[in-house]
Residue frames as a rotation matrix with the C-alpha (Angstrom) as fourth column:
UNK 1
-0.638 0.746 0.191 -102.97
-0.557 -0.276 -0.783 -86.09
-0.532 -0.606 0.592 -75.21
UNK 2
-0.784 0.516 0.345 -106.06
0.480 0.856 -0.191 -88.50
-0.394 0.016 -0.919 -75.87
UNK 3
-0.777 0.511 -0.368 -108.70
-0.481 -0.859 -0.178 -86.93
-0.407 0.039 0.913 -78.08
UNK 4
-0.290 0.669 0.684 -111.89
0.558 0.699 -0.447 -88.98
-0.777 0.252 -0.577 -79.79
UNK 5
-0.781 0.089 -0.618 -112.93
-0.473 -0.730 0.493 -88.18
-0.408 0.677 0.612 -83.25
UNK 6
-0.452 0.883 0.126 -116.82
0.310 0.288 -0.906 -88.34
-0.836 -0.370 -0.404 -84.07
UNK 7
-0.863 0.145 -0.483 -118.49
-0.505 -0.282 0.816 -88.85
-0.018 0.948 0.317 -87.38
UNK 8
-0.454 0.864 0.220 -122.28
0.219 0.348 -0.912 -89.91
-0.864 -0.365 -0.347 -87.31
UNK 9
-0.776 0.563 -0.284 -124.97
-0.356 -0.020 0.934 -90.61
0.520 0.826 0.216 -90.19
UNK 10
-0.106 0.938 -0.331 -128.68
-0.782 0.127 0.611 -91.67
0.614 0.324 0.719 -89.77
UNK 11
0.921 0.327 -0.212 -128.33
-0.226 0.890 0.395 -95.21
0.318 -0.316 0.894 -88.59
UNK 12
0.384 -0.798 -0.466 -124.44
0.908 0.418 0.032 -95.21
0.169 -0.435 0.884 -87.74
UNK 13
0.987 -0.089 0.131 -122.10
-0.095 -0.994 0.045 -93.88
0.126 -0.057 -0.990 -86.31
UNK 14
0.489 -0.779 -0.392 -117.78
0.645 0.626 -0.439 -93.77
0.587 -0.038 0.808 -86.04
UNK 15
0.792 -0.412 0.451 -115.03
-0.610 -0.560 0.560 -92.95
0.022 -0.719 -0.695 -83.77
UNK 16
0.327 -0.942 -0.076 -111.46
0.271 0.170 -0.948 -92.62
0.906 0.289 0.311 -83.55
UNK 17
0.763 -0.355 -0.541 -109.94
0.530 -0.137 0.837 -92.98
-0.371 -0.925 0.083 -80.30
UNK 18
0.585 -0.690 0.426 -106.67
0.431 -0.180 -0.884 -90.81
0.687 0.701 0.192 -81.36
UNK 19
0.715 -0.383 -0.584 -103.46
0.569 -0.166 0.805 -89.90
-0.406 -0.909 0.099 -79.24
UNK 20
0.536 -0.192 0.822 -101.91
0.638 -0.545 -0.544 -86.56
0.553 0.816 -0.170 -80.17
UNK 21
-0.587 -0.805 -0.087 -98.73
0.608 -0.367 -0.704 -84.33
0.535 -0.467 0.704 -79.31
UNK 22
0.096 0.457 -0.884 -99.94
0.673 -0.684 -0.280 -81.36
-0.733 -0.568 -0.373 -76.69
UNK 23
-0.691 -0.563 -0.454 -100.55
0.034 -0.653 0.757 -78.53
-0.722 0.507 0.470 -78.83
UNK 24
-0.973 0.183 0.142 -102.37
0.210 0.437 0.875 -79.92
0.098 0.881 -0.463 -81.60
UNK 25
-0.647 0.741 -0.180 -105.22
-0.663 -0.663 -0.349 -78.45
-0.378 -0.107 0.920 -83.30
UNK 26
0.505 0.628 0.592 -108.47
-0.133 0.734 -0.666 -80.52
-0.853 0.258 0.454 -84.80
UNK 27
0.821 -0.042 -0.569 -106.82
-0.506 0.407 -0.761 -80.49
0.263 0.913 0.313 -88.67
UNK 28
-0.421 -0.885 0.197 -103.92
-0.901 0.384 -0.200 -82.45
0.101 -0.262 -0.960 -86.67
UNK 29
-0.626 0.333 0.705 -106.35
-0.425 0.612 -0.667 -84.66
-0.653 -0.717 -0.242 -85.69
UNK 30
0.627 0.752 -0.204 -108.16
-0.602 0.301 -0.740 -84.90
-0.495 0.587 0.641 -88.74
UNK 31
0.564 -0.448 -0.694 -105.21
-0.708 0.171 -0.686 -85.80
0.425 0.878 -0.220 -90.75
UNK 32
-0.458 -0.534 0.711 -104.12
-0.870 0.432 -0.237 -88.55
-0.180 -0.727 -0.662 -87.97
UNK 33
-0.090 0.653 0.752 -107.19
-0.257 0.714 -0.651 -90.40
-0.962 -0.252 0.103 -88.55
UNK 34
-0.880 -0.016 0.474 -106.93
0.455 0.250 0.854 -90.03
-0.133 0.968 -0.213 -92.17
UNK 35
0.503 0.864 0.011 -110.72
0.699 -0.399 -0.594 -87.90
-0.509 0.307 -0.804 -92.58
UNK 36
-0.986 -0.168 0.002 -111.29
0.144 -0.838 0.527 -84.92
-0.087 0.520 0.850 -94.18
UNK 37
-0.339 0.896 -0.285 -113.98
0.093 -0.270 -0.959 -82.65
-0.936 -0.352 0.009 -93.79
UNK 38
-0.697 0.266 -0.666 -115.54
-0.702 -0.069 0.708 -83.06
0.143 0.962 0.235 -97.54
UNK 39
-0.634 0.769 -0.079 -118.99
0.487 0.476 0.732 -84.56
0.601 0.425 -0.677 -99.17
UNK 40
0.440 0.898 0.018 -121.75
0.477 -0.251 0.843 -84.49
0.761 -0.363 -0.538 -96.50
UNK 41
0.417 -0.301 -0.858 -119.65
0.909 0.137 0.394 -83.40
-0.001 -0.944 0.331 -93.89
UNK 42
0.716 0.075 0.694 -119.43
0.336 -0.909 -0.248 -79.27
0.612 0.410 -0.676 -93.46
UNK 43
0.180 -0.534 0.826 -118.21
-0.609 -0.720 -0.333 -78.08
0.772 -0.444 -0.455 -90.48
UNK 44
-0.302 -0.638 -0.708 -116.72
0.334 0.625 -0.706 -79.04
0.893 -0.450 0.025 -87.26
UNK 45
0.473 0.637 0.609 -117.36
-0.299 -0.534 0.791 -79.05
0.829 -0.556 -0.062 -83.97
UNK 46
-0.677 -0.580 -0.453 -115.65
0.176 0.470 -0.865 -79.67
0.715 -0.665 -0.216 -80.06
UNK 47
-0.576 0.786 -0.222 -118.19
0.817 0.549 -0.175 -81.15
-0.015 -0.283 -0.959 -78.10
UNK 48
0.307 0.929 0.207 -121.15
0.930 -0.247 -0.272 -78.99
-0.202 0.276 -0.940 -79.77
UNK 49
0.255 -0.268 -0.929 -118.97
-0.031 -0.963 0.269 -75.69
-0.967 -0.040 -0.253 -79.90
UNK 50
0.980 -0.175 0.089 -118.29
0.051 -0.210 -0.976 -74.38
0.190 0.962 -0.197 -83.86
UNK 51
0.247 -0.969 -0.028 -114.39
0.122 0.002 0.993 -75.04
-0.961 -0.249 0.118 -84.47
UNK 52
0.772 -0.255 -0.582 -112.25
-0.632 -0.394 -0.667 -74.56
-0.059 0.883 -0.465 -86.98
UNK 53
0.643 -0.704 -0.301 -108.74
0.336 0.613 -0.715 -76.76
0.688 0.359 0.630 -88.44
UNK 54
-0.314 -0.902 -0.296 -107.05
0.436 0.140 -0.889 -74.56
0.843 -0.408 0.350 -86.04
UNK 55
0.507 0.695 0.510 -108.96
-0.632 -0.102 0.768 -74.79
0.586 -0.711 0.388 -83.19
UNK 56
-0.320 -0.636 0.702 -106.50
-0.941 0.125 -0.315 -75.50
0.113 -0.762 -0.638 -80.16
UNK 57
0.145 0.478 -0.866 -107.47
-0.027 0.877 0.480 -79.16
0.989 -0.046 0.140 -78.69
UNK 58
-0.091 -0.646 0.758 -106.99
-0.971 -0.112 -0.212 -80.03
0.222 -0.755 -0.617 -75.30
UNK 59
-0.990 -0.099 0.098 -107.04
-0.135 0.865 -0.484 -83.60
-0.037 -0.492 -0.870 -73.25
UNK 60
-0.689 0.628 0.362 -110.12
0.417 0.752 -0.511 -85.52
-0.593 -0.201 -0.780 -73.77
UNK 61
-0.045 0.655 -0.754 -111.98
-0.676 -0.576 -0.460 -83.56
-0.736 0.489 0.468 -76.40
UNK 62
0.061 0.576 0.815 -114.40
0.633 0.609 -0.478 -84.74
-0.771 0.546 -0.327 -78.86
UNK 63
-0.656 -0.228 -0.719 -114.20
-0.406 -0.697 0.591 -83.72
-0.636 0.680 0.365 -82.50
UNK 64
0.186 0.684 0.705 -117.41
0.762 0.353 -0.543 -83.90
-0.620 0.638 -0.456 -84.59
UNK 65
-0.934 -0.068 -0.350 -117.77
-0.201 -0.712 0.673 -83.44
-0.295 0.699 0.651 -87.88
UNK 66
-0.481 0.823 0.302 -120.84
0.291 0.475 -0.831 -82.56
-0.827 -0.311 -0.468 -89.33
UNK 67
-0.616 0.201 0.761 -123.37
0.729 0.511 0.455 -82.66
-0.298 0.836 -0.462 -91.67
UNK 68
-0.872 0.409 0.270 -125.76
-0.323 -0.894 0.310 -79.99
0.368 0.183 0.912 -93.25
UNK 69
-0.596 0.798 0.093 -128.81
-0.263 -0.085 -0.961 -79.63
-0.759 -0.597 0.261 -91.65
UNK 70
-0.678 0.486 0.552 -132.02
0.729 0.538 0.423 -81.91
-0.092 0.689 -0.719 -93.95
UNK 71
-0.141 0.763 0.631 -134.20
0.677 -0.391 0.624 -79.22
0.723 0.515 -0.461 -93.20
UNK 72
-0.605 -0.356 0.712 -134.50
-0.433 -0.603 -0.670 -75.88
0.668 -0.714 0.210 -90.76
UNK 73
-0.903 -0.053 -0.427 -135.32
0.368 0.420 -0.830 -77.29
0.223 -0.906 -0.360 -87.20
UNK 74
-0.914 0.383 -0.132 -138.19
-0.291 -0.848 -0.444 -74.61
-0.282 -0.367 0.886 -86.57
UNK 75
-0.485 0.508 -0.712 -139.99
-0.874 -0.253 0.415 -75.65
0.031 0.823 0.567 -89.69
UNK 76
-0.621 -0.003 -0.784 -139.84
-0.115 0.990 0.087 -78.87
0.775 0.144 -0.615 -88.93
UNK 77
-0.980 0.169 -0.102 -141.30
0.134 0.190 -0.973 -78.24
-0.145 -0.967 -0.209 -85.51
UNK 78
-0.775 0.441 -0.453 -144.17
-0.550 -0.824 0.140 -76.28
-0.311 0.357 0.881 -87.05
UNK 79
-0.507 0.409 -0.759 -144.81
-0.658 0.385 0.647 -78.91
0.557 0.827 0.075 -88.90
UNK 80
-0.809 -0.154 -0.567 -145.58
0.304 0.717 -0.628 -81.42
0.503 -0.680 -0.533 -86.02
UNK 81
-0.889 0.427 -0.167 -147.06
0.040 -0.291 -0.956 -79.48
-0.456 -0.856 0.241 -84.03
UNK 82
-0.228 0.893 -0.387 -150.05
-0.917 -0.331 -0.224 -78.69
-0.329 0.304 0.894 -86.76
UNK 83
-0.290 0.354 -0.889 -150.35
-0.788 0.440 0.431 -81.87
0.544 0.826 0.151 -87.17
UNK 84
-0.947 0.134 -0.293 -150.76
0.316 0.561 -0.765 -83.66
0.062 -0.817 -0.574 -83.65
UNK 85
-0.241 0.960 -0.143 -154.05
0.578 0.261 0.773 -84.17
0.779 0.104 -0.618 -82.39
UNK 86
-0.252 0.079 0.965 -155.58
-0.346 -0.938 -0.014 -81.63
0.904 -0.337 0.263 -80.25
UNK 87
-0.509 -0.463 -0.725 -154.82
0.593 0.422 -0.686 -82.41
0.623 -0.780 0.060 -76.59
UNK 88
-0.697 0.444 0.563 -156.88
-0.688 -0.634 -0.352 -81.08
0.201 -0.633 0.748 -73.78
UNK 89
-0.666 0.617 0.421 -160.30
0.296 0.735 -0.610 -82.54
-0.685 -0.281 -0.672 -72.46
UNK 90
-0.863 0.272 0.425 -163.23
0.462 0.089 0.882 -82.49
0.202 0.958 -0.202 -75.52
UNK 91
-0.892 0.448 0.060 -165.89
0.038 0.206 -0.978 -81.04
-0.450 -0.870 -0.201 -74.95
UNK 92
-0.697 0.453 0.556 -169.70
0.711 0.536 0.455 -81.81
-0.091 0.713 -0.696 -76.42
């Protein structure tokens, strides 16, 4: 079966086109391509779902691995928002 493995940074990204017995879980697939889920890379993922090394595969799935989060998503929104310009009509 035909699976694609997905590793992404900042300004790039890679991918491994990878063809793999039936059966075969993502650490098959990691260790085909030669990765490993170490440094910046935490966890894993089949298209956006949390996986694990032995996390079934099937035909045409995507394996990402990923990265810790730079900061919490919320905060970050927070932050924006108090800082855009107030939107509406002005009045004098």
């Amino acid at each position: 079966m035909r699976v694609q493995l997905l590793r992404a940074w900042p300004h790039r990204a890679e991918h491994i086109d990878l063809e793999l017995a039936v059966g075969a879980c993502v650490g098959d697939a990691l260790e085909a391509a030669g990765w490993r889920l170490e440094g910046e890379f935490v966890a894993l993922a089949v298209f956006g779902q949390t996986a694990t090394l032995h996390t079934r595969l099937h035909a045409g799935d995507r394996i990402e691995l990923l990265r810790a989060l730079q900061c919490d998503p919320k905060q970050a929104r927070r932050r924006r928002a108090g800082s855009a310009a107030p939107r509406g009509r002005q009045r004098s």
